[in-house]
KOLMAR-539199 format. One record per residue: residue in one letter; x, y, z of N, C-alpha, C, O in turn. Coordinates in nm, 2 decimals. Example, Ala and Ser with C-alpha at 12.3 -4.5 7.8 and 13.67 -1.06 7.14 Angstrom:
! residues 2
[pt "a", [1.32, -0.57, 0.78], [1.23, -0.45, 0.78], [1.32, -0.33, 0.78], [1.42, -0.33, 0.85]] [pt "s", [1.28, -0.22, 0.71], [1.37, -0.11, 0.71], [1.29, 0.00, 0.79], [1.34, 0.11, 0.80]] 
//
This chain:
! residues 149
[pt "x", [-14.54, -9.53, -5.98], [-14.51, -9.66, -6.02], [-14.50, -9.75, -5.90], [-14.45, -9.70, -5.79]] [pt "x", [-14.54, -9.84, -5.90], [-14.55, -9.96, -5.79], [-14.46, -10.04, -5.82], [-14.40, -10.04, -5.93]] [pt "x", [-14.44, -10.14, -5.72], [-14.32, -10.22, -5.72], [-14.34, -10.33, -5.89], [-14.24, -10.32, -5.96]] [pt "x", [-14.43, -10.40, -5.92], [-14.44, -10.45, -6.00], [-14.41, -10.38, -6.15], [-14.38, -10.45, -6.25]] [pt "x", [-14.41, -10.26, -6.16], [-14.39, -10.15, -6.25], [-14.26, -10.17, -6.27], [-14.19, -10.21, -6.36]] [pt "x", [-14.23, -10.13, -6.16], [-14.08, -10.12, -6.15], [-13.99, -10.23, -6.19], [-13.87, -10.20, -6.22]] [pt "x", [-14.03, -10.37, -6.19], [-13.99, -10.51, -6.21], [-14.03, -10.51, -6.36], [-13.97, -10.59, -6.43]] [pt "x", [-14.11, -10.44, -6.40], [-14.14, -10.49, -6.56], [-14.03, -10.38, -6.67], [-13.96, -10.42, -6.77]] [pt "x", [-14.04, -10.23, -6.60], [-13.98, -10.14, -6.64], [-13.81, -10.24, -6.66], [-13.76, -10.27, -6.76]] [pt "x", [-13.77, -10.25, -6.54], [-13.66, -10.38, -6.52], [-13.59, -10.42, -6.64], [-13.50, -10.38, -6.70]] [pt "x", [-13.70, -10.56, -6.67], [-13.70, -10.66, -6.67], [-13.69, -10.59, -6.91], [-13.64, -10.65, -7.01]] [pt "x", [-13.77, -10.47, -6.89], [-13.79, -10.42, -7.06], [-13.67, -10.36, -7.10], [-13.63, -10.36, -7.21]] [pt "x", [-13.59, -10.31, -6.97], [-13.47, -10.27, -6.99], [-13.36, -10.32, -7.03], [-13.28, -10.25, -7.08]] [pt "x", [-13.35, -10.47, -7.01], [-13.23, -10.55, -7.05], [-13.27, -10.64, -7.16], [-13.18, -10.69, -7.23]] [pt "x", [-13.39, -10.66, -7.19], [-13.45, -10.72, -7.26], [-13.57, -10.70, -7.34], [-13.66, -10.79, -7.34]] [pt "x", [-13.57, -10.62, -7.38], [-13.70, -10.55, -7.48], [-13.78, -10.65, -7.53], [-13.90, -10.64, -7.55]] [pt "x", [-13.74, -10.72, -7.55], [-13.82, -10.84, -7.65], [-13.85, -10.96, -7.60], [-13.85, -11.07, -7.66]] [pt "x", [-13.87, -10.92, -7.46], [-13.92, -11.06, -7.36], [-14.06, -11.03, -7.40], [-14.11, -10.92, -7.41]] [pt "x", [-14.13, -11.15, -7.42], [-14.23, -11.23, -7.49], [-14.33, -11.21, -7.33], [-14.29, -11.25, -7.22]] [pt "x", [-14.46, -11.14, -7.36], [-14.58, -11.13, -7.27], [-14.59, -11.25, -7.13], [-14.62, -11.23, -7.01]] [pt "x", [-14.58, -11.37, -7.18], [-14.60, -11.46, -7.14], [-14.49, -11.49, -6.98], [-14.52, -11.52, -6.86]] [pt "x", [-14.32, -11.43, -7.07], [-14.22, -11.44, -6.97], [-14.25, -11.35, -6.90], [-14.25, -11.39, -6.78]] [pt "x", [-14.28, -11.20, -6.91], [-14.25, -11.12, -6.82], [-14.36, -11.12, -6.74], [-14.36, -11.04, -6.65]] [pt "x", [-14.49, -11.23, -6.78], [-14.58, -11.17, -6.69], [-14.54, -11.32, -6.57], [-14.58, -11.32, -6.45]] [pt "x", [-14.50, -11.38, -6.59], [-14.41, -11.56, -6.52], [-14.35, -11.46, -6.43], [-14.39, -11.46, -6.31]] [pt "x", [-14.23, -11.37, -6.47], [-14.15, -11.30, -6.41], [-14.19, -11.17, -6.28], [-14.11, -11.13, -6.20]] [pt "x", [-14.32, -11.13, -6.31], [-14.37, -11.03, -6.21], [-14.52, -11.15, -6.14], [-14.61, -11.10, -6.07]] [pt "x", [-14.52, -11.23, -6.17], [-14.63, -11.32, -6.07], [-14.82, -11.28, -6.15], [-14.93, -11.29, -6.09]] [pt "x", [-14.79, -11.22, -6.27], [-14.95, -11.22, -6.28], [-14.96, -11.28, -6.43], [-14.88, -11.31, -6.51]] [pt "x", [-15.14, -11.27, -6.43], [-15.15, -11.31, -6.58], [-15.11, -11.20, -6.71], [-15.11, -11.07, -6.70]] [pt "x", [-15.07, -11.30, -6.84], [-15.05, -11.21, -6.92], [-15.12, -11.07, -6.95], [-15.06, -10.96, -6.95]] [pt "x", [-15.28, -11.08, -6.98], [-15.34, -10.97, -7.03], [-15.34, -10.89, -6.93], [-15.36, -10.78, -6.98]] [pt "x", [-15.32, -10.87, -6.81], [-15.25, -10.76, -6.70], [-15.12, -10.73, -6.71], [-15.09, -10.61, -6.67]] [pt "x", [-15.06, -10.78, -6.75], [-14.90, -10.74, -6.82], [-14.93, -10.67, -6.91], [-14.92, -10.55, -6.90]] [pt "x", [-14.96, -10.71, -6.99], [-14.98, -10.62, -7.15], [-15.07, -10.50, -7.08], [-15.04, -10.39, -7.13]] [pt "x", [-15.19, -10.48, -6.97], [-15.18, -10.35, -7.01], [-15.13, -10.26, -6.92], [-15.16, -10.14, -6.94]] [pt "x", [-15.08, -10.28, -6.83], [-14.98, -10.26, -6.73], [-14.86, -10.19, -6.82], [-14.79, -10.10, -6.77]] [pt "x", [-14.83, -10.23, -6.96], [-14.73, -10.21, -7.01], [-14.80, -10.11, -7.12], [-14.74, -10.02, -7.17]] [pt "x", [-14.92, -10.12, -7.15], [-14.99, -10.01, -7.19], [-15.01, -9.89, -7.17], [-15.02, -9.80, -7.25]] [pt "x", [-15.01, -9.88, -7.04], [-15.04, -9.78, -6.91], [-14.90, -9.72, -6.89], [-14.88, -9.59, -6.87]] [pt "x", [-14.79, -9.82, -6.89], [-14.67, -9.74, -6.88], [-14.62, -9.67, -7.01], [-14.53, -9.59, -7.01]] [pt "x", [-14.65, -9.69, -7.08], [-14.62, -9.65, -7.22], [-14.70, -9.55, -7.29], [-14.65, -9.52, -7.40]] [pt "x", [-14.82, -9.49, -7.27], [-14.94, -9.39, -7.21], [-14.88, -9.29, -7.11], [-14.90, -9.17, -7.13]] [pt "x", [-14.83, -9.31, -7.03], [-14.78, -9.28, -6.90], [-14.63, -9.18, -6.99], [-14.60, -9.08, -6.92]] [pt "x", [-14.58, -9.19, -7.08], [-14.47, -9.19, -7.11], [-14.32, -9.26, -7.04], [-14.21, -9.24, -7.09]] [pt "x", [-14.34, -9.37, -6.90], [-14.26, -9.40, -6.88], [-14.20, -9.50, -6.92], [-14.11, -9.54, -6.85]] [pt "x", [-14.22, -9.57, -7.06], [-14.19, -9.63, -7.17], [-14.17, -9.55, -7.30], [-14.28, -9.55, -7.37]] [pt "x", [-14.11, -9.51, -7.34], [-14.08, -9.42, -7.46], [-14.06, -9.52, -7.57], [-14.14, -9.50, -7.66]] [pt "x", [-14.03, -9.57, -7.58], [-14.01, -9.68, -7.74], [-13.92, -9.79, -7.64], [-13.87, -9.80, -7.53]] [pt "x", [-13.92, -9.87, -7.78], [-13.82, -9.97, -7.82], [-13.73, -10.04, -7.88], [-13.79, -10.13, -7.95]] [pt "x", [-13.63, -10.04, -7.90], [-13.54, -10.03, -7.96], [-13.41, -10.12, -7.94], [-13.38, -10.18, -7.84]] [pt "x", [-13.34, -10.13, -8.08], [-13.20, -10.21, -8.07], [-13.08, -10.15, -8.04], [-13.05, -10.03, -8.05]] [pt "x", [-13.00, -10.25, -8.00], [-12.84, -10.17, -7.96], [-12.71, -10.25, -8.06], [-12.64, -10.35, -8.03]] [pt "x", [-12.72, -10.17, -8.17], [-12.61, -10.23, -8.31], [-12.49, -10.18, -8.25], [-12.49, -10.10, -8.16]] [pt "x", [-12.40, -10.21, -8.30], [-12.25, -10.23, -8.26], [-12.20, -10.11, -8.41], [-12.17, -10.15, -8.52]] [pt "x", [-12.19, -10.01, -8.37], [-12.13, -9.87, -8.43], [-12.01, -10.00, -8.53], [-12.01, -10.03, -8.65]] [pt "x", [-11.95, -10.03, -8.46], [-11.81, -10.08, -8.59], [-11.85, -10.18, -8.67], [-11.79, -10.20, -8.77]] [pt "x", [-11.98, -10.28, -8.63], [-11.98, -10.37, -8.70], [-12.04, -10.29, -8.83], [-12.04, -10.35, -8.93]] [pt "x", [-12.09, -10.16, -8.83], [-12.16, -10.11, -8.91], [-12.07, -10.05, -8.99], [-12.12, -9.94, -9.01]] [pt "x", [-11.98, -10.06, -9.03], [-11.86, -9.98, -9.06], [-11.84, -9.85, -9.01], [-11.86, -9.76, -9.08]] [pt "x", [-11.78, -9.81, -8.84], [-11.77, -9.72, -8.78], [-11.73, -9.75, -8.67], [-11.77, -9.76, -8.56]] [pt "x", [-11.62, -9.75, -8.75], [-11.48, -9.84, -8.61], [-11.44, -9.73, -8.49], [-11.42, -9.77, -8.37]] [pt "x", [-11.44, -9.59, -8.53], [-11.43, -9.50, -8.46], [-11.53, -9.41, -8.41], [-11.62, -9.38, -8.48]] [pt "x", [-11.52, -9.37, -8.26], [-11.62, -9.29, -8.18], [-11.56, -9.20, -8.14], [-11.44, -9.23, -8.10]] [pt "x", [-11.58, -9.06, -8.12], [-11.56, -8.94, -8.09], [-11.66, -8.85, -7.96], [-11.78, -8.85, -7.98]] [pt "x", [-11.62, -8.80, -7.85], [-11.71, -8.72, -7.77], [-11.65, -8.61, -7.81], [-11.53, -8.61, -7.81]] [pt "x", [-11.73, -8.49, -7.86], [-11.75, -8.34, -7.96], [-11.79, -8.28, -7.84], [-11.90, -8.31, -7.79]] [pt "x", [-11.70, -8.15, -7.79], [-11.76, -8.11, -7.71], [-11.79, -7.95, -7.80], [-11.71, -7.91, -7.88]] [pt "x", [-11.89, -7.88, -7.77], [-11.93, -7.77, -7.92], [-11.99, -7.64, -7.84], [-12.08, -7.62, -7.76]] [pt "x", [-11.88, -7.55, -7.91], [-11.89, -7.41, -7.81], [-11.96, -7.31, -7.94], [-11.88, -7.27, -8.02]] [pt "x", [-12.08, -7.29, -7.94], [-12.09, -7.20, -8.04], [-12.02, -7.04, -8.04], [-11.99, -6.99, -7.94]] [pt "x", [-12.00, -6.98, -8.14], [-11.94, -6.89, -8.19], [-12.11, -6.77, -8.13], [-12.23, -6.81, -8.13]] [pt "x", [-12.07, -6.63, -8.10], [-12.19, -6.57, -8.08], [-12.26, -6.54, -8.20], [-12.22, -6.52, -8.31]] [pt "x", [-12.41, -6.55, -8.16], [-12.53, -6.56, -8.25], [-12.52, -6.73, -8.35], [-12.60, -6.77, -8.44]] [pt "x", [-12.43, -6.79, -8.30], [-12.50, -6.91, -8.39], [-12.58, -6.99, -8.35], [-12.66, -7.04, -8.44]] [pt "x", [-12.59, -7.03, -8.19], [-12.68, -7.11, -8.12], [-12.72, -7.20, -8.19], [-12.68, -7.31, -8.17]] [pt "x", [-12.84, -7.15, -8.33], [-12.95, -7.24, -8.39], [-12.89, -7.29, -8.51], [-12.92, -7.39, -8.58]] [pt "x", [-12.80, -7.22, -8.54], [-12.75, -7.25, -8.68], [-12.65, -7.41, -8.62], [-12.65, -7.51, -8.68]] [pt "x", [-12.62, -7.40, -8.54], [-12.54, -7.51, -8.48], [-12.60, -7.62, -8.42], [-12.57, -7.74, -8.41]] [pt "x", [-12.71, -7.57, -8.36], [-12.83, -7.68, -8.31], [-12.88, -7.74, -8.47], [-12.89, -7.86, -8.48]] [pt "x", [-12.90, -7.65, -8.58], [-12.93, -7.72, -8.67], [-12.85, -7.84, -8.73], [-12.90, -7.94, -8.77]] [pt "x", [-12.70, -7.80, -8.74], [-12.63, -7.85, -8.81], [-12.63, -7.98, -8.70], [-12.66, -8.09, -8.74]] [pt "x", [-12.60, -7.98, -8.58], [-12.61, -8.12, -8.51], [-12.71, -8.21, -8.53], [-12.69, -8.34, -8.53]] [pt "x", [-12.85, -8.14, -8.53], [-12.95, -8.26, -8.61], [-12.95, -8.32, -8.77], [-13.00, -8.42, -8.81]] [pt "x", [-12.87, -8.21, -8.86], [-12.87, -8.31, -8.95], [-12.73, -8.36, -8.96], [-12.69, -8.38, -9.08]] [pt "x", [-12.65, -8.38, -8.86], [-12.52, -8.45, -8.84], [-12.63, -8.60, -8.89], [-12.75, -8.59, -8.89]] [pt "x", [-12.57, -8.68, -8.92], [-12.63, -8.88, -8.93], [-12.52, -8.93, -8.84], [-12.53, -9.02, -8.75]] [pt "x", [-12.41, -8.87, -8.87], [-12.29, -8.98, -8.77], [-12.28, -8.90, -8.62], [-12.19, -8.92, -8.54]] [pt "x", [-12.36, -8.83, -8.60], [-12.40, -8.79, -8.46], [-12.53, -8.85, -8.41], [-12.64, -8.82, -8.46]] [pt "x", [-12.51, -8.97, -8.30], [-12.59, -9.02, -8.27], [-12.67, -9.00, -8.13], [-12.77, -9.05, -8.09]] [pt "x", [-12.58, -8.90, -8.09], [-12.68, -8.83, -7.97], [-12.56, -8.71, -7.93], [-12.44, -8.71, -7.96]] [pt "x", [-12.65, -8.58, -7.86], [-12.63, -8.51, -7.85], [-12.66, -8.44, -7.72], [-12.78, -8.44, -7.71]] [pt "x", [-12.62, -8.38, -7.61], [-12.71, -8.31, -7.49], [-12.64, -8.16, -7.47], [-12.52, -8.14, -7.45]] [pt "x", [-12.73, -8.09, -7.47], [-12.75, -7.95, -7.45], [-12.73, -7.92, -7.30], [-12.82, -7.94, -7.21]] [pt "x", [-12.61, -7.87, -7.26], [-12.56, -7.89, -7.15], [-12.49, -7.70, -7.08], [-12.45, -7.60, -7.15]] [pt "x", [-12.51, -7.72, -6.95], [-12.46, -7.63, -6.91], [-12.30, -7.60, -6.90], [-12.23, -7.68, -6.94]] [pt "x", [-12.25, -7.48, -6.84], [-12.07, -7.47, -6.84], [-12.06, -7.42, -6.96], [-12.16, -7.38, -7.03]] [pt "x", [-11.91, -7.42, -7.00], [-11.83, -7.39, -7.09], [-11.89, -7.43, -7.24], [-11.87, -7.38, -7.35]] [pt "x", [-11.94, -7.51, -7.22], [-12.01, -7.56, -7.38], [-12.14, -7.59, -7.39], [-12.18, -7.62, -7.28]] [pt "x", [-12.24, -7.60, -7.49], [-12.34, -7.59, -7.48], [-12.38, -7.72, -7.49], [-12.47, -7.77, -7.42]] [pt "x", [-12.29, -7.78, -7.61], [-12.35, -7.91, -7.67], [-12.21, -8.03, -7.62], [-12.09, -8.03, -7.60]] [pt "x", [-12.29, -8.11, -7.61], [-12.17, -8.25, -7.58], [-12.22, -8.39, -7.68], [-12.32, -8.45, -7.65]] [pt "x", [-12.14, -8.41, -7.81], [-12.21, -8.48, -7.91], [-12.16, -8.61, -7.91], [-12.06, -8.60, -7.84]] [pt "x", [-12.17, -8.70, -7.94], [-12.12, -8.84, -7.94], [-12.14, -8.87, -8.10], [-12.26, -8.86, -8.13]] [pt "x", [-12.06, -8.90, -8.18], [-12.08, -8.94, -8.35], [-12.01, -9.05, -8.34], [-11.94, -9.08, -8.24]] [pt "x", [-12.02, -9.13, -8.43], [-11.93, -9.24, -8.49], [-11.85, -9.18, -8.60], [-11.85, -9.06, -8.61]] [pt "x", [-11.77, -9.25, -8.68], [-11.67, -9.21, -8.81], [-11.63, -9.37, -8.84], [-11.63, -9.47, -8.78]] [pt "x", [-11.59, -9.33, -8.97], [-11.50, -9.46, -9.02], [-11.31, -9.49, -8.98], [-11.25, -9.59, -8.95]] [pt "x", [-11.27, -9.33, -9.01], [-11.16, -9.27, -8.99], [-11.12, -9.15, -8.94], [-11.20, -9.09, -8.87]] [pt "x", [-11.04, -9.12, -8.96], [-10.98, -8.98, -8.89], [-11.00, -8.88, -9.00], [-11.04, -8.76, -8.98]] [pt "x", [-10.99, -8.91, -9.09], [-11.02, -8.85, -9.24], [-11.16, -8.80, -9.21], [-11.19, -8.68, -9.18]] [pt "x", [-11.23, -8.88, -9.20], [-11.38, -8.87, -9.16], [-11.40, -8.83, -9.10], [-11.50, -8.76, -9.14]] [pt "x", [-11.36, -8.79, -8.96], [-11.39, -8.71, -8.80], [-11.38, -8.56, -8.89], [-11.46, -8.47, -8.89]] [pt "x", [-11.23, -8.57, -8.98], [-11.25, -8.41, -9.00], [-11.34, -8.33, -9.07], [-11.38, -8.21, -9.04]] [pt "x", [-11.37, -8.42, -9.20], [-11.48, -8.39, -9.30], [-11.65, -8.40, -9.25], [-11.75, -8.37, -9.31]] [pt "x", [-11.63, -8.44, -9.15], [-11.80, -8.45, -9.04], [-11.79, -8.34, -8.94], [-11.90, -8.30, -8.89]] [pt "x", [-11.66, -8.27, -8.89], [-11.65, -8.14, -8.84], [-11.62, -8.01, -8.85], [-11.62, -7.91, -8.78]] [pt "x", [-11.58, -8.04, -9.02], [-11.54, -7.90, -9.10], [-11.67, -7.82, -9.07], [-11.66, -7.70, -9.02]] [pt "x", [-11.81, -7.87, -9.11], [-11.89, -7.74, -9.07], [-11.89, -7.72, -8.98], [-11.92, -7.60, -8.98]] [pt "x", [-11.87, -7.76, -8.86], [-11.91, -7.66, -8.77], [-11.80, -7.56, -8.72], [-11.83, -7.47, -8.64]] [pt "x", [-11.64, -7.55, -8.78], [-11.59, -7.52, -8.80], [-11.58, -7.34, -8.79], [-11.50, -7.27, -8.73]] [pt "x", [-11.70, -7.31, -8.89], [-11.73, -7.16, -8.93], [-11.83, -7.11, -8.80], [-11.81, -7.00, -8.76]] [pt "x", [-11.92, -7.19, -8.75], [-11.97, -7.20, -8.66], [-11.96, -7.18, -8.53], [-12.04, -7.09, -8.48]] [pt "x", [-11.84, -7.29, -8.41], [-11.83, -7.33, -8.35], [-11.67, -7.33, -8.33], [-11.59, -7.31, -8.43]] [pt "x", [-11.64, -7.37, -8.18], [-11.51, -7.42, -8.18], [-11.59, -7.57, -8.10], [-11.69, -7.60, -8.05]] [pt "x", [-11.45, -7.62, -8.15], [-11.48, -7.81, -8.08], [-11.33, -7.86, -8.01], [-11.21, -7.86, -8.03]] [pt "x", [-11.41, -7.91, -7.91], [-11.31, -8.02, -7.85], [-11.30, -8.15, -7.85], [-11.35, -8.21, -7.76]] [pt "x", [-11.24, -8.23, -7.94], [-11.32, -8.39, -7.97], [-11.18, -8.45, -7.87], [-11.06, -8.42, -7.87]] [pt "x", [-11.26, -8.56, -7.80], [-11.14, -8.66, -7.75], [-11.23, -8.79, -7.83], [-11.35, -8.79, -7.86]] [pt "x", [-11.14, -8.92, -7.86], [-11.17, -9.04, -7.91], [-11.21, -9.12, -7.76], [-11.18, -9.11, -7.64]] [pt "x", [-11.31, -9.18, -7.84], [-11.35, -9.29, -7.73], [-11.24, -9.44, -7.76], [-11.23, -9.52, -7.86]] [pt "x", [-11.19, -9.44, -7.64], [-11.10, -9.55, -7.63], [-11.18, -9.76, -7.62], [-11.14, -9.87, -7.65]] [pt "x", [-11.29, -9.70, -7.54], [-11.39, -9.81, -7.50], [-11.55, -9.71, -7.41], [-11.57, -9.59, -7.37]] [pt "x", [-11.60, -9.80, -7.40], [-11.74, -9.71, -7.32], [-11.72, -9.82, -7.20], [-11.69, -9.94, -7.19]] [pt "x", [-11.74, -9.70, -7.10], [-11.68, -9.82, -6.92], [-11.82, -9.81, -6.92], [-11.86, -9.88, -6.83]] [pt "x", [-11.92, -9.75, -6.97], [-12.09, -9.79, -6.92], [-12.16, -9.78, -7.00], [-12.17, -9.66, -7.02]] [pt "x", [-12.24, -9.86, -7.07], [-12.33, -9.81, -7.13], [-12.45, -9.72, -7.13], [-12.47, -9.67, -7.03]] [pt "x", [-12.55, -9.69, -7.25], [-12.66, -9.63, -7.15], [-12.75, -9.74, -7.09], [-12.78, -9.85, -7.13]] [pt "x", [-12.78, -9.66, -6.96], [-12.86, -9.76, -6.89], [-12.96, -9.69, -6.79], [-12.96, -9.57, -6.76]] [pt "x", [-13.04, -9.75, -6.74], [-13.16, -9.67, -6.65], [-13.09, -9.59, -6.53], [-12.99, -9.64, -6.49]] [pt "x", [-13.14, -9.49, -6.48], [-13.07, -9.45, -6.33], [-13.19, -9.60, -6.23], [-13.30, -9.65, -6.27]] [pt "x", [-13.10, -9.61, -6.10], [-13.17, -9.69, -6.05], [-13.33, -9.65, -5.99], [-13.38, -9.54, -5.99]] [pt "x", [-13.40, -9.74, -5.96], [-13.55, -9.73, -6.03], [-13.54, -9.70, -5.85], [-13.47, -9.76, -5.77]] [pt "x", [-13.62, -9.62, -5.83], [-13.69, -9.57, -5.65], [-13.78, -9.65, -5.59], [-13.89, -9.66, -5.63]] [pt "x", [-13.73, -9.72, -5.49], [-13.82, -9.83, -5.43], [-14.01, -9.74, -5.43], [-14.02, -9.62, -5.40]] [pt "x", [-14.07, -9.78, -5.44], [-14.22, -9.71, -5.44], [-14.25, -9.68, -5.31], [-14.33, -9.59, -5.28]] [pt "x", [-14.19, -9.74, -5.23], [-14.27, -9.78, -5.06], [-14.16, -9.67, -4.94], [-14.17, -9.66, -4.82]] [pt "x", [-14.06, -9.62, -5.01], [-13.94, -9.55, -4.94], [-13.99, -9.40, -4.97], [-14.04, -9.38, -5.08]] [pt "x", [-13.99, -9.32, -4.89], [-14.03, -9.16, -4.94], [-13.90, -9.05, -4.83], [-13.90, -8.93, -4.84]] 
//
């Protein structure tokens, strides 16, 4: 990726839905070299999709939970399964140490957290702390100057 890459990659990160016209104003060239520049990156896989960022509570899901999920022996997949068809588990990473899985769900209530973790219950042991606020969202790691090695 080149420095311009890097300014568009940028520029898609905070604002996905900046219009061809702006972002190519914003990296100094013509549109149809933007568009496929952004083609190329998205080909490239260094554009994976695009997407919105909804507000968990406004959706009725006032409460957020980090699940941390130690499977029981031999369940591994039975628990990998049950985390994909979790819906109020909105992301999930397969992690080293003490536990395998580190899940992030939403809930309505506390009622809810328990009845969304009863299965894995038979499964798994869990460690849930509440999320009080998010001090960062997700966001890019900083992008590597191209010209620095």
């Amino acid at each position: 990726m080149d420095r311009i890459d890097h300014k568009i990659v940028a520029a898609m990160s905070s604002h996905s839905r900046i219009a061809i016209k702006d972002l190519a104003a914003l990296v100094n060239m013509a549109p149809p070299s933007v568009a496929e520049r952004l083609k190329r990156l998205e080909e490239r896989g260094v554009i994976e999709g695009y997407t919105i960022i909804a507000s968990p509570a406004s959706l009725g899901y006032p409460l957020q939970a980090i699940v941390r999920i130690n499977p029981l022996p031999g369940a591994m997949r039975a628990v990998e399964r049950l985390i994909e068809d979790t819906p109020q588990i909105i992301e999930c990473d397969r992690v080293t140490g003490e536990d395998c899985f580190h899940a992030r769900l939403c809930c309505r209530s506390m009622d809810d957290l328990d009845r969304i973790l009863e299965p894995f219950h038979e499964l798994a042991r869990t460690n849930t702390a509440l999320v009080k606020s998010q001090a960062v969202r997700r966001r890019l790691p900083p992008l590597a100057d191209p010209h620095s090695a």
